[in-house]
VOPAGU-2260 file (C-alpha; in pm, 1 decimal, decimal comma):
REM VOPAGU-2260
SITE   aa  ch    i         X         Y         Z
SITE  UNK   A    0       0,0       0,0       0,0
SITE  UNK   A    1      88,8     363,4    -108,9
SITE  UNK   A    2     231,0     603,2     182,1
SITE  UNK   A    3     -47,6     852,2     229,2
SITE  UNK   A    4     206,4    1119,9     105,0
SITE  UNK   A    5     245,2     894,5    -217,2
SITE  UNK   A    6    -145,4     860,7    -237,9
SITE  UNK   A    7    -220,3    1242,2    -215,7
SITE  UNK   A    8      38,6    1311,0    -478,5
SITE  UNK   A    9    -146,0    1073,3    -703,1
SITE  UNK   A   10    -468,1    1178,4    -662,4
SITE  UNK   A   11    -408,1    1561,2    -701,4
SITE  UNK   A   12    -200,4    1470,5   -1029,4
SITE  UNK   A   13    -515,1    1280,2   -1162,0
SITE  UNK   A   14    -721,0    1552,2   -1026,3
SITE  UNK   A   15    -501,2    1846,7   -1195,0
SITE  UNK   A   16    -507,8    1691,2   -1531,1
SITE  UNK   A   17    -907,8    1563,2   -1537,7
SITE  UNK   A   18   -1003,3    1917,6   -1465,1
SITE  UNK   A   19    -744,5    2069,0   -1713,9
SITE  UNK   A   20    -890,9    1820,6   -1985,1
SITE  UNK   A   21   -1225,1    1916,1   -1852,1
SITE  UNK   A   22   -1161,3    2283,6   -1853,8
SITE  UNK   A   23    -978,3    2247,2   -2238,3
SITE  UNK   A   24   -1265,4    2081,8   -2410,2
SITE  UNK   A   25   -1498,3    2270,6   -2279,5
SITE  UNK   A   26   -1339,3    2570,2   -2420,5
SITE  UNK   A   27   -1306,1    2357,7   -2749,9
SITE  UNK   A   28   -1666,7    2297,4   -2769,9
SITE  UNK   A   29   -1760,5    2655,6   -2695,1
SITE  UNK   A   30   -1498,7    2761,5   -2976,7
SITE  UNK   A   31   -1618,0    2497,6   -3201,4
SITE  UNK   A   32   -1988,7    2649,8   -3183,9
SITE  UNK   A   33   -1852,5    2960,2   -3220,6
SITE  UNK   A   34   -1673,2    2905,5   -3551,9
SITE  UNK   A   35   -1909,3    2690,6   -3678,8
SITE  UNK   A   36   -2109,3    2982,0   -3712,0
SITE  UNK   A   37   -2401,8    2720,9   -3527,5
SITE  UNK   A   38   -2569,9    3028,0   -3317,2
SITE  UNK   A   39   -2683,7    3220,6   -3596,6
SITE  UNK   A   40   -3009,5    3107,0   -3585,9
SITE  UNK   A   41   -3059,2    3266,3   -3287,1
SITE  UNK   A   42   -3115,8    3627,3   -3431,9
SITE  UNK   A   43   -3352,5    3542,5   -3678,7
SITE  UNK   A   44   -3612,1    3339,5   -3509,3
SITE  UNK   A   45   -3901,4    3572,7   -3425,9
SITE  UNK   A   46   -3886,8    3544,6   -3029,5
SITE  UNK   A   47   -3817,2    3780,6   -2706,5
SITE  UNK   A   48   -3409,0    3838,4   -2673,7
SITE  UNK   A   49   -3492,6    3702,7   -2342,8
SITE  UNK   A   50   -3620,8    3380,1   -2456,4
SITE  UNK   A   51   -3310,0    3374,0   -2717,7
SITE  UNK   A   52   -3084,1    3378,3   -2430,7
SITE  UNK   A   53   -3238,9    3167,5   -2184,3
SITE  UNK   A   54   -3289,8    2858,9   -2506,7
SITE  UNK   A   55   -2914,0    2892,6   -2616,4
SITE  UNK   A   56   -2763,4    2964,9   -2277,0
SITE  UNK   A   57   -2959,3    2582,8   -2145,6
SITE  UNK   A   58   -2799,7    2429,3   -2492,5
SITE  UNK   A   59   -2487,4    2534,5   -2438,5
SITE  UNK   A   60   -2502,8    2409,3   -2077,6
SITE  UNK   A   61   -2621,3    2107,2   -2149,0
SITE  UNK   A   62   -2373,7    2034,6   -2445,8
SITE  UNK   A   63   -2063,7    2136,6   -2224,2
SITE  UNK   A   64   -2195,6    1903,6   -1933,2
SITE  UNK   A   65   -2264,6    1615,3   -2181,4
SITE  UNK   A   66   -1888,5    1657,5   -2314,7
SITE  UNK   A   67   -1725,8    1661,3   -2022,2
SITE  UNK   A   68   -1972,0    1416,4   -1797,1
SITE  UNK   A   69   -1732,0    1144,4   -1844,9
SITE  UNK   A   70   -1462,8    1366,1   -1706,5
SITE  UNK   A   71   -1679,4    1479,2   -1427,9
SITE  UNK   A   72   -1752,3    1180,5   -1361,2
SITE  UNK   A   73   -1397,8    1035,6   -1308,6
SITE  UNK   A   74   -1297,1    1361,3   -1069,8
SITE  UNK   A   75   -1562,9    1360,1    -901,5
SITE  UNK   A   76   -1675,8    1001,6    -787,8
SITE  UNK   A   77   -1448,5     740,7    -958,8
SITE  UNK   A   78   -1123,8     924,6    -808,2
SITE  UNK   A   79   -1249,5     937,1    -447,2
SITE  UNK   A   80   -1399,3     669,0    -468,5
SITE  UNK   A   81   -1107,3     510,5    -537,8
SITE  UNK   A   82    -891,4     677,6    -313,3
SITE  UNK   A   83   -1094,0     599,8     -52,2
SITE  UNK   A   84   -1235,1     966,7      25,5
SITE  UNK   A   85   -1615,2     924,7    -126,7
SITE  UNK   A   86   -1815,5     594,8       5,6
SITE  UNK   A   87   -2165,2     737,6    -124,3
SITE  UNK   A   88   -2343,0     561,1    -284,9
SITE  UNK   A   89   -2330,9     649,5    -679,9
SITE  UNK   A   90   -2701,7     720,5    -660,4
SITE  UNK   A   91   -2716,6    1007,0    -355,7
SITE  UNK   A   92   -2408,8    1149,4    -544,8
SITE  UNK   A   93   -2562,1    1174,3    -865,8
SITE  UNK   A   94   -2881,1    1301,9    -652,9
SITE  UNK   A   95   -2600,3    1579,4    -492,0
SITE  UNK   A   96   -2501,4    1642,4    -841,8
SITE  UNK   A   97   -2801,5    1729,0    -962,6
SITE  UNK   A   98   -2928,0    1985,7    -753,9
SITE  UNK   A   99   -2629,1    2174,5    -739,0
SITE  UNK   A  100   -2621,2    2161,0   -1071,3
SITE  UNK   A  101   -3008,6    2324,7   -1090,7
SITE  UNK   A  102   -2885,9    2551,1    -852,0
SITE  UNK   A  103   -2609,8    2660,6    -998,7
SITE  UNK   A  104   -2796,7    2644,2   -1355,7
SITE  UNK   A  105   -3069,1    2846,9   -1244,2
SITE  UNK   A  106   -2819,7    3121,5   -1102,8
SITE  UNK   A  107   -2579,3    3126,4   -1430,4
SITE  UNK   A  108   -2881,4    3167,2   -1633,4
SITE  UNK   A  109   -3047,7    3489,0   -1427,2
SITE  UNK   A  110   -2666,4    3626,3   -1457,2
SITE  UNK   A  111   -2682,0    3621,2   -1790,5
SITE  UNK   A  112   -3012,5    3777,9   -1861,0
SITE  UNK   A  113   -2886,3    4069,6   -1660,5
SITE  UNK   A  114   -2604,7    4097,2   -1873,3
SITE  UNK   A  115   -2766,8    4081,3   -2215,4
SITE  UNK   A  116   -3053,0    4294,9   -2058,7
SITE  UNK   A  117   -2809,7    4575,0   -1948,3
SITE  UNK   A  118   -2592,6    4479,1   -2272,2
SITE  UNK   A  119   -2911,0    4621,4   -2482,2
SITE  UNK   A  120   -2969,4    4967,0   -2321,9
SITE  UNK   A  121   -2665,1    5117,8   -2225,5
SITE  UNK   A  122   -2267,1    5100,2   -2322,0
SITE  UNK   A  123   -2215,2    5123,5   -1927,4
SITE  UNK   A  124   -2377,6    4734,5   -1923,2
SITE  UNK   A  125   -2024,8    4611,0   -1729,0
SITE  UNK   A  126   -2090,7    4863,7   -1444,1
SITE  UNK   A  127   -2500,4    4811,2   -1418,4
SITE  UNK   A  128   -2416,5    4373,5   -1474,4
SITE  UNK   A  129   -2184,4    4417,3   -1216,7
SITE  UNK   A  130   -2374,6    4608,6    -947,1
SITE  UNK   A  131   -2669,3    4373,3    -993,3
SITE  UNK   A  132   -2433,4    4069,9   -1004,3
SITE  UNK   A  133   -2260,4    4192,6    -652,1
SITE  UNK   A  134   -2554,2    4221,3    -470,5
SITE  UNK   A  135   -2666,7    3855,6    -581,6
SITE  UNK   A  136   -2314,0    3738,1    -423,8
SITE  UNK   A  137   -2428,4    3971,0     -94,5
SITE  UNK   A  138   -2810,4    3803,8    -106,4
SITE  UNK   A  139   -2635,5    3466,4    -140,0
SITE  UNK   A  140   -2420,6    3491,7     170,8
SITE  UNK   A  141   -2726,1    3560,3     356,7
SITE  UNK   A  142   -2915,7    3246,5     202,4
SITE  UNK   A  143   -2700,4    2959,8     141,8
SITE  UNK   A  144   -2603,8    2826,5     493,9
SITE  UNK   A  145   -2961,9    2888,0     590,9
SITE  UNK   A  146   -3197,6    2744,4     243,8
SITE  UNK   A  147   -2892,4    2607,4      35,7
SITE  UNK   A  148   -2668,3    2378,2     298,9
SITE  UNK   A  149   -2989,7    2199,9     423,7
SITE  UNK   A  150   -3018,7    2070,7     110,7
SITE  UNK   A  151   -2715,3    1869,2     122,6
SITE  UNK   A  152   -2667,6    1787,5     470,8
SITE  UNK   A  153   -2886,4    1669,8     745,6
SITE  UNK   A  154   -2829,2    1866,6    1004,8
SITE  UNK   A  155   -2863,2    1814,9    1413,5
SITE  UNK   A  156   -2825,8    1964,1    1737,4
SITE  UNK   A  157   -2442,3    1861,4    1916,4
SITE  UNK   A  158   -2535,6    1627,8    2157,5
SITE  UNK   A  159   -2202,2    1628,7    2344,4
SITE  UNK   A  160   -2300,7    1855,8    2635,6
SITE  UNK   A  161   -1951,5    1941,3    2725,9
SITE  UNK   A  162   -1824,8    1998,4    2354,8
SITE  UNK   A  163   -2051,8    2210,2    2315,2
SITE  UNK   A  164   -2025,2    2446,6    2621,0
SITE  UNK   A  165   -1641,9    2470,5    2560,7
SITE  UNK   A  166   -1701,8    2589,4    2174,7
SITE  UNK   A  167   -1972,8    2854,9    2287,7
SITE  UNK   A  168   -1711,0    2953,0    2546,1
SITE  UNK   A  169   -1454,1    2998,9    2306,3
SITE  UNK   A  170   -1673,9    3215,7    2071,5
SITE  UNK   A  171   -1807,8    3418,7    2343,1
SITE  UNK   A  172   -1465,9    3475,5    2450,6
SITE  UNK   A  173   -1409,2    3651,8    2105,3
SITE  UNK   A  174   -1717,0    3846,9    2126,8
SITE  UNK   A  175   -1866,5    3617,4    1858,5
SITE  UNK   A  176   -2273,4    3566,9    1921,5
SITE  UNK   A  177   -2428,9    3212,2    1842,6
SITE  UNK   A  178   -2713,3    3053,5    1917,3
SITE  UNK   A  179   -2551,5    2720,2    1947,3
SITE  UNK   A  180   -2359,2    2380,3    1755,7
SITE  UNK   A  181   -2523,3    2205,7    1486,2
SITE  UNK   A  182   -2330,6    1890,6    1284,8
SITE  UNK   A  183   -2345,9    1787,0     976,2
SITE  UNK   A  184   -2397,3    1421,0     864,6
SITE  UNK   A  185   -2081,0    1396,6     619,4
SITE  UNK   A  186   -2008,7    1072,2     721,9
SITE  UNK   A  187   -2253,4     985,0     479,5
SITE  UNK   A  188   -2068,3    1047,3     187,9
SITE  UNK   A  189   -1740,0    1096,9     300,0
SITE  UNK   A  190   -1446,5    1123,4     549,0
SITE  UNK   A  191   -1374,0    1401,5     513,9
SITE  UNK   A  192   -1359,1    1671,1     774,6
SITE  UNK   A  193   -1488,7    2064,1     840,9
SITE  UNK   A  194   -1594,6    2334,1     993,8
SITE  UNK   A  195   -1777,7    2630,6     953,8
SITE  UNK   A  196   -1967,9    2920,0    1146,7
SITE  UNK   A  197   -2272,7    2971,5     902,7
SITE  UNK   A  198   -2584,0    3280,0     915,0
SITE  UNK   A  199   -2614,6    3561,8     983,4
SITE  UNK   A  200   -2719,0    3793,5    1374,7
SITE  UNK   A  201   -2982,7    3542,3    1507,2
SITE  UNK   A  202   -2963,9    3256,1    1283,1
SITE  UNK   A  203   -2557,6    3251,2    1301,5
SITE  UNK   A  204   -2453,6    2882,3    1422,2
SITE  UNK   A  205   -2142,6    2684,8    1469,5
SITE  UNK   A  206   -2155,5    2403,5    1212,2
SITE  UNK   A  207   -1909,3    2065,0    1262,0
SITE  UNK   A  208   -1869,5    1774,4    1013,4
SITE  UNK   A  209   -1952,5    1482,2    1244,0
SITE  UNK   A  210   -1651,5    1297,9    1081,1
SITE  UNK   A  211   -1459,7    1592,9    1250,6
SITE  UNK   A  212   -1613,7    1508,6    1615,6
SITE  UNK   A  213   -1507,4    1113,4    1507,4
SITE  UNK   A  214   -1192,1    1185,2    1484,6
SITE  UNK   A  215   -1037,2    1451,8    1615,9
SITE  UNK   A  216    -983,6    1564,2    2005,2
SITE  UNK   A  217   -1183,3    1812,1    2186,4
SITE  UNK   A  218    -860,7    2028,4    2187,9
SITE  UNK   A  219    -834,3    2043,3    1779,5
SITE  UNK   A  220   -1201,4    2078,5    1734,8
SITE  UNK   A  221   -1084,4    2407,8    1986,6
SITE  UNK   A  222    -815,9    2516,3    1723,3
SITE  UNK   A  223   -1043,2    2442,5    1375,2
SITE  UNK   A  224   -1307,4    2665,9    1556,7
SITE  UNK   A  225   -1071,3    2951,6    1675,3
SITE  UNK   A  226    -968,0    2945,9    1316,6
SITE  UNK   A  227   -1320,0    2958,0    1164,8
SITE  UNK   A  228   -1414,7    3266,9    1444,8
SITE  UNK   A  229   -1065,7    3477,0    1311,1
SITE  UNK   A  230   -1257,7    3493,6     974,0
SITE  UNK   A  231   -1531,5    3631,2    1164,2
SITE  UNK   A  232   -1305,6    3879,6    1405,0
SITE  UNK   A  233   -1139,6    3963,1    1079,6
SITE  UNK   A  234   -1472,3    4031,4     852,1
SITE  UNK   A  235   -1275,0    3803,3     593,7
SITE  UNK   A  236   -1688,1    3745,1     433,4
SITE  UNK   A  237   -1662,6    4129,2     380,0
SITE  UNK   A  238   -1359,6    4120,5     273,1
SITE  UNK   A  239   -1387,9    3904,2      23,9
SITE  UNK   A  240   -1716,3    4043,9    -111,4
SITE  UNK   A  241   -1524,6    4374,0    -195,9
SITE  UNK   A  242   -1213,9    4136,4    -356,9
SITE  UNK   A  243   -1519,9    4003,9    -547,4
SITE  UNK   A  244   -1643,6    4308,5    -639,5
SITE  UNK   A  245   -1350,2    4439,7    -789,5
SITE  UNK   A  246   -1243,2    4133,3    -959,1
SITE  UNK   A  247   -1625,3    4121,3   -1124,5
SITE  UNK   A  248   -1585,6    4503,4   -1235,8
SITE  UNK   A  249   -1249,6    4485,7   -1409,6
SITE  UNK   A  250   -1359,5    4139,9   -1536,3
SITE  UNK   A  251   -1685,5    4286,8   -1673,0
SITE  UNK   A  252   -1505,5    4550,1   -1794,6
SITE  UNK   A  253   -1252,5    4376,8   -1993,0
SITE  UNK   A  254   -1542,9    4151,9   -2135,9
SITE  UNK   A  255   -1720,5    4491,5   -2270,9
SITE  UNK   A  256   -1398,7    4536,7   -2512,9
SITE  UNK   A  257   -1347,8    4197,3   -2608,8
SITE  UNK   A  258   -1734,1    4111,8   -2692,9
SITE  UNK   A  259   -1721,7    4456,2   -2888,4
SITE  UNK   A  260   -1451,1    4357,8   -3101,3
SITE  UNK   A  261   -1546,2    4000,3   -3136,3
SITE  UNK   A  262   -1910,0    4066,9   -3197,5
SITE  UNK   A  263   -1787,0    4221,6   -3539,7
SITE  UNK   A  264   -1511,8    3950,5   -3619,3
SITE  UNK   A  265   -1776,2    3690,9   -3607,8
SITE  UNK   A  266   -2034,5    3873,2   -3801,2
SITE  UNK   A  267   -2284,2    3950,2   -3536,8
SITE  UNK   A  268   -2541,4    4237,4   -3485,4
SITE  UNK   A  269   -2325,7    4356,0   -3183,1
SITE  UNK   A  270   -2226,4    4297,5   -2806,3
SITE  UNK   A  271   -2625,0    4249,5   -2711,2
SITE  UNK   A  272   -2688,6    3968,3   -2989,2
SITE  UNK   A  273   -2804,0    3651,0   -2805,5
SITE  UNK   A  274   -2622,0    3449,3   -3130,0
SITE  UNK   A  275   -2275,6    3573,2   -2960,8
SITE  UNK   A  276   -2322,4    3362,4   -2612,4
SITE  UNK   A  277   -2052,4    3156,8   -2686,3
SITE  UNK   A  278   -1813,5    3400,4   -2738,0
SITE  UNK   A  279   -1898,4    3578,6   -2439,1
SITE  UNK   A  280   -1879,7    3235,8   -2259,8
SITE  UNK   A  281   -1561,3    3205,9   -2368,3
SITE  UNK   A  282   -1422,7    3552,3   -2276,3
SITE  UNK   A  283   -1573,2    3507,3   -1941,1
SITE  UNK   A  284   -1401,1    3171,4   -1932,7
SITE  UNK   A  285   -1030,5    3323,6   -2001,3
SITE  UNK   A  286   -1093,7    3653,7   -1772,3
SITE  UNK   A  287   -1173,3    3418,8   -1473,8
SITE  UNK   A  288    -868,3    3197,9   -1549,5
SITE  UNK   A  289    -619,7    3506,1   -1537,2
SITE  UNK   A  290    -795,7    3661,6   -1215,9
SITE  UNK   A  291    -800,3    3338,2   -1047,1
SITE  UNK   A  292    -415,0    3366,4    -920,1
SITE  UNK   A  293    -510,6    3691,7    -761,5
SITE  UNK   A  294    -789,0    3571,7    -577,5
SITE  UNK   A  295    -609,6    3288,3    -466,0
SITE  UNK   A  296    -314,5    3489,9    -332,7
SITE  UNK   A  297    -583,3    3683,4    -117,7
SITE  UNK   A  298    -719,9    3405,7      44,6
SITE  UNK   A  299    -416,9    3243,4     110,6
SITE  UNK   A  300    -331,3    3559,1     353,7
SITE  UNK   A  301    -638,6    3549,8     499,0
SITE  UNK   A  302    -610,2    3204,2     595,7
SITE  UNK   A  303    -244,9    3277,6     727,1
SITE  UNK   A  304    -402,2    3515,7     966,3
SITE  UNK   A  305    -660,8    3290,5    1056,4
SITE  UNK   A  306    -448,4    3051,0    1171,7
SITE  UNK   A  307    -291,9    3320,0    1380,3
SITE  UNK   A  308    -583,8    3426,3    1544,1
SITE  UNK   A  309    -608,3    3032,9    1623,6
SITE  UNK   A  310    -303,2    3025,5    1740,6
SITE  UNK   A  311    -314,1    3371,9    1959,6
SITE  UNK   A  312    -646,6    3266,2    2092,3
SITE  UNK   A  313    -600,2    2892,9    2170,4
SITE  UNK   A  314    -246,3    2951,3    2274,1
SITE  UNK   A  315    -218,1    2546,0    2199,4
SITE  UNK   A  316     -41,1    2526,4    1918,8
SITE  UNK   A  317       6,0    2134,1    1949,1
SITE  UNK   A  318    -336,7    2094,3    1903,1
SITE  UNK   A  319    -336,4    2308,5    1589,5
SITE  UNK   A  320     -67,1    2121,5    1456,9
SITE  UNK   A  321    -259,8    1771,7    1542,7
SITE  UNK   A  322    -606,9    1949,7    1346,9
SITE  UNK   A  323    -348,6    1990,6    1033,2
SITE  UNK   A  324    -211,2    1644,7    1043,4
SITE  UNK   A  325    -594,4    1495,8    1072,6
SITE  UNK   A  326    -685,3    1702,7     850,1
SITE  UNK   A  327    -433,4    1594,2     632,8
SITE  UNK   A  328    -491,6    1233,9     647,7
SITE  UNK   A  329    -839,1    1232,2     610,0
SITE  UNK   A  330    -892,1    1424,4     332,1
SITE  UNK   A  331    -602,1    1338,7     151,7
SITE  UNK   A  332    -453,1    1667,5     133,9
SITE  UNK   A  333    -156,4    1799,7     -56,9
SITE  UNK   A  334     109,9    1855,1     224,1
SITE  UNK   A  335     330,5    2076,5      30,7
SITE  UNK   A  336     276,5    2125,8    -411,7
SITE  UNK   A  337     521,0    2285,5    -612,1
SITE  UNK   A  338     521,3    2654,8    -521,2
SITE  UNK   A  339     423,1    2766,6    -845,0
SITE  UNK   A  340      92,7    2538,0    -837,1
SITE  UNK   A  341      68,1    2684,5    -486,4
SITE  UNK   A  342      68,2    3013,9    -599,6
SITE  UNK   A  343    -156,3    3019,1    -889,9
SITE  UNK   A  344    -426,0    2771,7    -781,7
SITE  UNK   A  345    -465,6    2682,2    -422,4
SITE  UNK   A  346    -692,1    2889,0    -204,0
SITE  UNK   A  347    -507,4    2820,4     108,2
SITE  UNK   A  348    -131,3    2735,1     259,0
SITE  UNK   A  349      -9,8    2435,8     208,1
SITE  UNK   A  350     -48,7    2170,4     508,8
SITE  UNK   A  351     299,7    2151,6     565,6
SITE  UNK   A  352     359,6    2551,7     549,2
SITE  UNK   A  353      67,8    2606,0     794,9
SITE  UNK   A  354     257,1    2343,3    1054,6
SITE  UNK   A  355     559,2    2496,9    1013,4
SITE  UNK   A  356     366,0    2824,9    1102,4
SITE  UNK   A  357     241,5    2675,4    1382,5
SITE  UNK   A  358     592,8    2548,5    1499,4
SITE  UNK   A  359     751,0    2885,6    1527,5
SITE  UNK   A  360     446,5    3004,7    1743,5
SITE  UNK   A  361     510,0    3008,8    2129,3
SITE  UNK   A  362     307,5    2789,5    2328,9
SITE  UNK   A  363      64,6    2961,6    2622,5
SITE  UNK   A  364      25,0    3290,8    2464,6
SITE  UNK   A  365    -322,0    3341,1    2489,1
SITE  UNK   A  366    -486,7    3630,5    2398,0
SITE  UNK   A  367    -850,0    3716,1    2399,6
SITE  UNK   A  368    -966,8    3929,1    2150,8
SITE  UNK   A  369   -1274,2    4185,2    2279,3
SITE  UNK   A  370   -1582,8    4190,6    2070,4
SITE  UNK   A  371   -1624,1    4100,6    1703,0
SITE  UNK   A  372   -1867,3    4298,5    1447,9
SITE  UNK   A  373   -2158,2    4155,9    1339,0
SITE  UNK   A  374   -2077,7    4041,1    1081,0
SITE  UNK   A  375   -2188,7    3803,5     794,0
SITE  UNK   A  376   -2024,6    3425,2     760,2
SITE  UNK   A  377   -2092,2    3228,3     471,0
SITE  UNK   A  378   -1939,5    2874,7     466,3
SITE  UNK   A  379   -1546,9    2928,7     458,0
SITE  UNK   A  380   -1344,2    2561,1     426,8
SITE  UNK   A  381   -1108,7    2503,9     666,5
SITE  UNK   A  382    -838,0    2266,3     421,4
SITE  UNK   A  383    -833,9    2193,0      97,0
């Protein structure tokens, strides 16, 4: 049998290249439609521009999710299944798959009848799309740990009375209100572990992976909290909602240029014809590629000082270091990448850096932060 070090470099090499074949062809189908010229049709059938966008938009997402399903399929079941990380049933994960993909269907779609809807009244359409589009992201950070994550997970009251009283001591200790500790049933799927504080004022809640209670102590469910409540103290939600929000502008932005000068290229009646989806698919596609290095750098630094706050707060820096090494093991986690694939695609420090953080950290320095905002916590992942 593999060393788990072995096995996690395996399975994120399998992982990298099914999602970069995944990501390739999908950008070969959309250019393939696009050249082909097969869109035209679009413009001259006599029906709302809404209705042109919302018919081509679901045929484009349907071709690009038949293409790649195979692909999907492999990265997302067969590999962890393998692996060992995924034991649900191939029926509930389909099920999973599903919805989220309705969800996230039904959201993609509105998005893009905002766009074409501002991209037919005004040459500002980038800064309109983009206001709209930024208060969906706010609206959603209010309603997916309360409508969305029940969807996925069945979720339960901590039973462990004295758990729970040292986690709501710990957040009231850093001014963080919550009306109490819920778990998740991700045993049922996986074994992999989490954590999250979810809601927002009355309905915020402390939120554990019960494979997380399974297997870790009471002292590294302490740190994995403290780390979850410096995003709070910190306002990292807000903070990345304005990262967001400038990312979506420029992005937006440089879209408006590029549609404009591919619209005429490909012989369509401008930036607002419907028949020019897959060109703006594409574009949209690049942009988020290029930005995605940027956003990743700012949420690795957030997470660094997350895991200070831990650190400051618990003082128990053994403990974080046992969370990481859990953590590690169970969900296969890659302890330290090349720096470059660091750099331009994780979303948080390496395993192995955030130890090493942890090892230069004294033990017993407690301190207590006084009183965090109110503010809003969608759920953040702990690891990758």
């Amino acid at each position: 049998m593999r060393p788990a070090n072995d096995q996690a470099a395996v399975y994120h090499r399998w992982q990298f290249w099914l999602s970069l074949a995944s990501f390739l062809l999908t950008i070969a189908g959309l250019a393939a439609v696009l050249l082909g010229g097969l869109t035209r049709w679009v413009s001259a059938a006599p029906l709302p521009w809404w209705l042109h966008v919302a018919g081509l938009a679901v045929a484009l997402g349907a071709g690009a999710r038949l293409l790649t399903l195979p692909l999907d399929w492999a990265r997302g079941y067969w590999l962890p299944k393998r692996f060992g990380l995924l034991h649900q049933p191939f029926g509930r994960w389909l099920w999973d798959r599903i919805k989220a993909g309705a969800i996230g269907g039904a959201l993609a779609l509105l998005a893009l009848e905002i766009i074409y809807g501002f991209l037919r009244v005004s040459a500002w359409w980038w800064l309109w799309a983009a206001s709209i589009l930024f208060a969906g992201s706010l609206l959603l950070t209010v309603v997916v740990p309360v409508w969305i994550v029940p969807l996925f997970y069945r979720l339960v009251p901590l039973e462990d009375a004295a758990l729970k009283a040292r986690l709501l001591a710990l957040a009231e200790r850093v001014g963080v209100a919550v009306v109490g500790v819920w778990v998740a049933d991700q045993s049922r799927k996986s074994r992999t572990a989490n954590a999250a504080l979810t809601g927002l004022g009355r309905t915020r809640r402390i939120l554990l992976f019960d494979t997380l209670i399974a297997e870790f102590t009471a002292d590294e469910i302490e740190s994995v909290l403290a780390h979850e409540l410096g995003h709070h103290i910190h306002g990292d939600v807000r903070r990345g909602l304005l990262v967001q929000a400038v990312v979506l502008l420029a992005t937006l932005w440089a879209a408006d240029h590029l549609l404009r000068l591919g619209s005429a290229s490909f012989g369509f009646q401008g930036p607002a014809d419907p028949a020019g989806l897959p060109l703006l698919a594409l574009v949209l596609l690049l942009l988020g590629l290029a930005a995605a290095p940027l956003a990743n750098g700012f949420s690795r630094r957030v997470e660094r000082q997350a895991d200070h706050f831990a650190l400051t707060t618990t003082g128990n820096p053994g403990a974080f270091i046992g969370a990481m090494e859990r953590l590690a093991k169970l969900n296969l986690a890659e302890r330290r990448p090349h720096r470059l694939k660091e750099l331009l695609l994780y979303s948080h420090p390496s395993i192995d850096r955030r130890i090493e953080q942890a090892r230069r950290f004294p033990p017993h320095s407690t301190l207590a932060p006084a009183g965090g905002e109110d503010r809003g916590e969608g759920v953040r992942r702990l690891a990758q």
